[in-house]
GUDREN-375861 format. One record per residue (C-alpha): x, y, z. Coordinates in steps of 0.5 Angstrom, whole numbers, plus 2048, in hexadecimal, padded with zeros to 3 digits. Layout:
<sites>
site X X | Y Y | Z Z
...
</sites>
This chain:
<sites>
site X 87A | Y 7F0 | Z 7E9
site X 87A | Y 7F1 | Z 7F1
site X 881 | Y 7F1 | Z 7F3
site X 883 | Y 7EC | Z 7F9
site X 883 | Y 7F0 | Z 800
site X 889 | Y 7F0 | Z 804
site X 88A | Y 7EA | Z 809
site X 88B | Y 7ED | Z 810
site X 88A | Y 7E6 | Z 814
site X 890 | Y 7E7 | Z 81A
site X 891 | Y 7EF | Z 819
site X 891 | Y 7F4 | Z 81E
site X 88D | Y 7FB | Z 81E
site X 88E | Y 7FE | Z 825
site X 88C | Y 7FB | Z 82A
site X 888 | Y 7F5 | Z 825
site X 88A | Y 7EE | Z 822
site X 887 | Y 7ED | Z 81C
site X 884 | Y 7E5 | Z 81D
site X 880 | Y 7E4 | Z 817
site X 87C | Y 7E7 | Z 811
site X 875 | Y 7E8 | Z 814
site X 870 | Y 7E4 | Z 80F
site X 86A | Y 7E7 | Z 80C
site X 86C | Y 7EE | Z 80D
site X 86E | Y 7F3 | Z 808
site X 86E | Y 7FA | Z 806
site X 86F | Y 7FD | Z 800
site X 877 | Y 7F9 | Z 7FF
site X 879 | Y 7FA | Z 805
site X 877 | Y 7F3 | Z 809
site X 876 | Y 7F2 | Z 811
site X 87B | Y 7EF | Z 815
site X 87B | Y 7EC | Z 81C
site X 881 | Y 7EE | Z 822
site X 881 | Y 7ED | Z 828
site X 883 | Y 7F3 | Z 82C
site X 889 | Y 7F2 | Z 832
site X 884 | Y 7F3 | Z 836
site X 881 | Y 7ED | Z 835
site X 87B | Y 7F0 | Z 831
site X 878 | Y 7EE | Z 82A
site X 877 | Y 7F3 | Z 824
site X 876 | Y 7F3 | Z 81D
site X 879 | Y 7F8 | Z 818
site X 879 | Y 7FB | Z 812
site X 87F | Y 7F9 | Z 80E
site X 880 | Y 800 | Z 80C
site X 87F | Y 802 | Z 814
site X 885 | Y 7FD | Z 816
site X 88A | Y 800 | Z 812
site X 889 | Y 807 | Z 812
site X 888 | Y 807 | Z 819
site X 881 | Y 809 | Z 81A
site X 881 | Y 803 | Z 81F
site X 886 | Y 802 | Z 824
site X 882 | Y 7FE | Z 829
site X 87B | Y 7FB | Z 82B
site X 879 | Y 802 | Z 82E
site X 87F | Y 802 | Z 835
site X 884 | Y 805 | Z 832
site X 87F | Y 80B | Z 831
site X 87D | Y 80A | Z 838
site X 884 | Y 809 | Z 83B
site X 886 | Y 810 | Z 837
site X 880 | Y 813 | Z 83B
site X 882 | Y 811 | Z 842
site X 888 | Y 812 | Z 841
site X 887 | Y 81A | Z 83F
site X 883 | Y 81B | Z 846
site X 888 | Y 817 | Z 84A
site X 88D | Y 81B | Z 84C
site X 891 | Y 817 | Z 852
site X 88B | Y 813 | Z 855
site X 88E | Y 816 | Z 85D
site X 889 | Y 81B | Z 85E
site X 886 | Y 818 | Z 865
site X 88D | Y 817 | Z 866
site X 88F | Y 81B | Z 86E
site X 895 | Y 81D | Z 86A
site X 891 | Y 820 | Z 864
site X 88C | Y 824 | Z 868
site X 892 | Y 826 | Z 86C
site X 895 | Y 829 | Z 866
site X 88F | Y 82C | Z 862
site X 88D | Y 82F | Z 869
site X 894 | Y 833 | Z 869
site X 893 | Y 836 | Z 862
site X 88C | Y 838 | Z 864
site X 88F | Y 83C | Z 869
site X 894 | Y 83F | Z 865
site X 890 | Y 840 | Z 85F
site X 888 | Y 840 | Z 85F
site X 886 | Y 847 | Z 862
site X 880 | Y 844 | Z 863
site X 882 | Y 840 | Z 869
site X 880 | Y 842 | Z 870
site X 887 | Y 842 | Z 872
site X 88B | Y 845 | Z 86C
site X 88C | Y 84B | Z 86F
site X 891 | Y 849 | Z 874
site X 895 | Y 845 | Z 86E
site X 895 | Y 846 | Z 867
site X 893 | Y 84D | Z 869
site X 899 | Y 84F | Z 86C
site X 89C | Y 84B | Z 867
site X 89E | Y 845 | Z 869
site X 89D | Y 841 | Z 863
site X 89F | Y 839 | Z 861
site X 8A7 | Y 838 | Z 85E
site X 8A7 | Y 836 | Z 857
site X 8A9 | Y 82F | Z 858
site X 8A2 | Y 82D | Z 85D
site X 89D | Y 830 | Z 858
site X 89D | Y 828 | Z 855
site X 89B | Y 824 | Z 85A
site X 8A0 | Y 81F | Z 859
site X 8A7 | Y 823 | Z 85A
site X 8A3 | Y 825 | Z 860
site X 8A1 | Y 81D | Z 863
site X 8AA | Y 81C | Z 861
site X 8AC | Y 821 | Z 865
site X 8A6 | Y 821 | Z 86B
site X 8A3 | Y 81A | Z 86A
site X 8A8 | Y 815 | Z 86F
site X 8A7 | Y 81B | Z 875
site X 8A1 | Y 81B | Z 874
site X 89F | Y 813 | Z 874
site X 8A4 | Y 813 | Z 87A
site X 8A1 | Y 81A | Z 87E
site X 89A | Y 816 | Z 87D
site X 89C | Y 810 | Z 880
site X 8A0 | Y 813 | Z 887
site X 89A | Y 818 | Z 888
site X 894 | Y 817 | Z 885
site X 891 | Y 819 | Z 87E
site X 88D | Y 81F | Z 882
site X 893 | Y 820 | Z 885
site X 897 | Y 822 | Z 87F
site X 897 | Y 829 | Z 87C
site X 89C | Y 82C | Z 877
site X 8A0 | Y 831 | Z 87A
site X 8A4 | Y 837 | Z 877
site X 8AB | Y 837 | Z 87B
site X 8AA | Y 83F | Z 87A
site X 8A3 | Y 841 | Z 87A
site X 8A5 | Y 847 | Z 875
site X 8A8 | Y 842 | Z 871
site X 8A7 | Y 83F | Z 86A
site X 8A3 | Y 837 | Z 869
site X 8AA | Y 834 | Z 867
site X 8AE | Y 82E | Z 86A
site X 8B3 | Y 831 | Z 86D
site X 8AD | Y 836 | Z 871
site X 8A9 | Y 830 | Z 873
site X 8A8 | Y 82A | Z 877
site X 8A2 | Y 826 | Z 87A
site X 8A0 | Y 828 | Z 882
site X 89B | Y 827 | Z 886
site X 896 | Y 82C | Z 888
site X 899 | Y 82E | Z 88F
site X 8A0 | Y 830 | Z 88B
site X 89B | Y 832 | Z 885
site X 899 | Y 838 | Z 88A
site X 89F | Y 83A | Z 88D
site X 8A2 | Y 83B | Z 887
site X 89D | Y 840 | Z 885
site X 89F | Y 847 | Z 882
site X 89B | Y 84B | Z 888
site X 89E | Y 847 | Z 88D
site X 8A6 | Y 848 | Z 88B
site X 8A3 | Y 850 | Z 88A
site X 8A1 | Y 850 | Z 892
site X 8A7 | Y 84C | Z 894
site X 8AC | Y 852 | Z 890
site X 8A9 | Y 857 | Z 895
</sites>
């Protein structure tokens, strides 16, 4: 004597609502259901799937997943992220053409910048402001004190005639 299947009409299993008992297909005692899935797809599962949770959705969910885990922020053709990535290659990729006169003599990247998002907090505004006035090829990301550290209280945007003054052989020849 085969025992009723459970009814599963209205439940929800993830992202799926069961709708109704899908007719004609059966395997072993497990019958099949249709869901519709939040997306709006249609999809059919095993009883014994749905409840144990081997289906979750119509196949989106494991593609959101996916994109998701690629997917870190989404700003990388952002001006202020390639600014960013910029200055941590100077101070820490010794393959760089120019490391040598950054993280080579060890200027490096205060704790706080080495996420983008601490770094658009405290340098985004001025940013988008230093932009607007001069120009974006027009705006560099100057260290106040050349031998100093990439850090907040270090940093400001200049333009490029500033950027050049404040360079470390220019303050060595004025010393003299």
């Amino acid at each position: 004597m085969a025992v009723a299947a459970r009814d599963l009409t209205g439940m929800r299993f993830g992202r799926l609502l069961v709708i109704e008992r899908s007719a004609g297909r059966y395997k072993a005692s497990s019958p099949w259901w249709f869901c519709v899935c939040d997306c709006g797809k249609g999809h059919e599962s095993l009883s014994n799937y749905l409840r144990k949770g081997v289906a979750r959705s119509c196949g989106c969910l494991r593609r959101d997943m996916t994109a998701a885990r690629f997917k870190k922020h989404g700003q990388s053709h952002d001006r202020l992220y390639i600014r960013w990535t910029m200055m941590k290659q100077r101070c820490s990729n010794a393959k760089r053409h120019n490391y040598a006169c950054y993280g080579g003599r060890g200027v490096s990247v205060c704790a706080r910048w080495q996420s983008f998002d601490a770094f658009r907090d405290d340098m985004g505004e001025a940013f988008h402001a230093h932009v607007a006035a001069h120009g974006e090829r027009d705006t560099t990301l100057d260290r106040v004190n050349s031998d100093g550290d990439y850090e907040p209280a270090n940093c400001r945007w200049a333009t490029m005639p500033q950027q050049l003054a404040n360079r470390r052989w220019r303050r060595q020849k004025e010393r003299v």
